[in-house]
C-alpha positions as CSV (number, residue, x, y, z in Angstrom):
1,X,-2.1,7.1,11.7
2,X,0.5,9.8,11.8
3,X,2.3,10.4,8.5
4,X,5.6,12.4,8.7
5,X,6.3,13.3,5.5
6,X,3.8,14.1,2.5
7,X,3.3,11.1,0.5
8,X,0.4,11.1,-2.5
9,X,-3.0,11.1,-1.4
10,X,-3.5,7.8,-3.4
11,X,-0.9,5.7,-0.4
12,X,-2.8,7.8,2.5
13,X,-5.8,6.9,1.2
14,X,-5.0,2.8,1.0
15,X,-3.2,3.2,4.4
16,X,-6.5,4.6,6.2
17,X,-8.4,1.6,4.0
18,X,-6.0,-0.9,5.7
19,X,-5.9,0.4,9.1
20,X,-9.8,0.6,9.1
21,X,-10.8,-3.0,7.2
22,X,-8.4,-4.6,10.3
23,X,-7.0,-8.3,9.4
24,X,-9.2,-8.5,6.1
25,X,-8.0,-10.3,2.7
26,X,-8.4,-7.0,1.2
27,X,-6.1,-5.1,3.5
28,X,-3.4,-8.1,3.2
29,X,-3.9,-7.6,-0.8
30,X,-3.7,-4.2,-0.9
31,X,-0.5,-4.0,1.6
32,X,1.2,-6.5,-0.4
33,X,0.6,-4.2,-3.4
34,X,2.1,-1.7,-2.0
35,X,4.8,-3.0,-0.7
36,X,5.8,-5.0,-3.9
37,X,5.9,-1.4,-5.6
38,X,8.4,0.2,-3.5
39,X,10.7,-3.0,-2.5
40,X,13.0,-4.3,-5.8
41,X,13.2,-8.0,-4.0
42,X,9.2,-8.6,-4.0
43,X,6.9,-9.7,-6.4
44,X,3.0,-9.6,-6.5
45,X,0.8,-9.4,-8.9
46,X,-1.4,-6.1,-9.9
47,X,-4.3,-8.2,-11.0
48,X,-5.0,-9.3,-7.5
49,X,-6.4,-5.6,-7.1
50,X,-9.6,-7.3,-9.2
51,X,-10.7,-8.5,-5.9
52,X,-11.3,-5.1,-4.3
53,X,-14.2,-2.8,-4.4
54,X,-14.2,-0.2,-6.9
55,X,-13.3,2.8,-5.2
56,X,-9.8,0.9,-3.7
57,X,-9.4,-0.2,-7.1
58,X,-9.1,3.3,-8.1
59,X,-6.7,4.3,-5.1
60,X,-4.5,1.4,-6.1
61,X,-4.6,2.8,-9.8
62,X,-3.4,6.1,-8.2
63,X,-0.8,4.8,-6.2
64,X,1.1,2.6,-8.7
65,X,0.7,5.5,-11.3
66,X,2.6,7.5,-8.6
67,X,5.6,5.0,-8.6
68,X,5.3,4.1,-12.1
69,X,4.6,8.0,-13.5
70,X,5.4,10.4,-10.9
71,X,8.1,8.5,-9.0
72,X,8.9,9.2,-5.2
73,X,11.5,9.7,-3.1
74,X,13.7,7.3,-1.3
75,X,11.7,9.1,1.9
76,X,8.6,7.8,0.8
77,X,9.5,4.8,-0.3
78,X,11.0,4.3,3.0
79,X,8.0,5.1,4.7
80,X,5.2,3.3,2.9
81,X,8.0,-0.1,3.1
82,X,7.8,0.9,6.7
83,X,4.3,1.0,7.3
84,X,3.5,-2.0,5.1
85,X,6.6,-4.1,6.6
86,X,4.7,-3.1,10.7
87,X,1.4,-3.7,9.2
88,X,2.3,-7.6,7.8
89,X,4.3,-8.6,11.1
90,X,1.3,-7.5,13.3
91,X,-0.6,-9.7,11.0
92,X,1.4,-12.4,12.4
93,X,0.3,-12.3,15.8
94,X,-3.5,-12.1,14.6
């Protein structure tokens, strides 16, 4: 995975989680997290990130304090929407 711009180390972290758990409920939980916090017309619910091993629990932590806290840009929001949006219409085909 090739990431053009900086984004927090939290969302590269979950990215490289995704890409190497495959077609997993995890991954699927943890990209619909992500793309729930950067997209105003989805919805999911934090709580699901109960389901996930500790340390991904702790990346999600990261990642929504970054949105919630830090904010990012419209460029990184772009990008992890991006990412998340290729990753769940791959899923499809699976």
């Amino acid at each position: 995975m090739q990431i053009p711009i900086n984004l927090p180390g939290s969302v590269t972290a979950l990215m490289t989680y995704v890409d190497d758990a495959g077609w997993t409920e995890h991954a699927e939980l943890i990209v619909q997290i992500m793309m729930s916090s950067v997209h105003p017309d989805l919805e999911s619910s934090v709580a699901i990130a109960a389901f996930l091993p500790p340390n991904v629990r702790a990346n999600v932590a990261s990642f929504l304090s970054a949105i919630l806290l830090e904010g990012i840009s419209n460029e990184q929001r772009y990008t992890i929407f991006s990412w998340t949006q290729c990753w769940a219409l791959a899923s499809l085909e699976q």
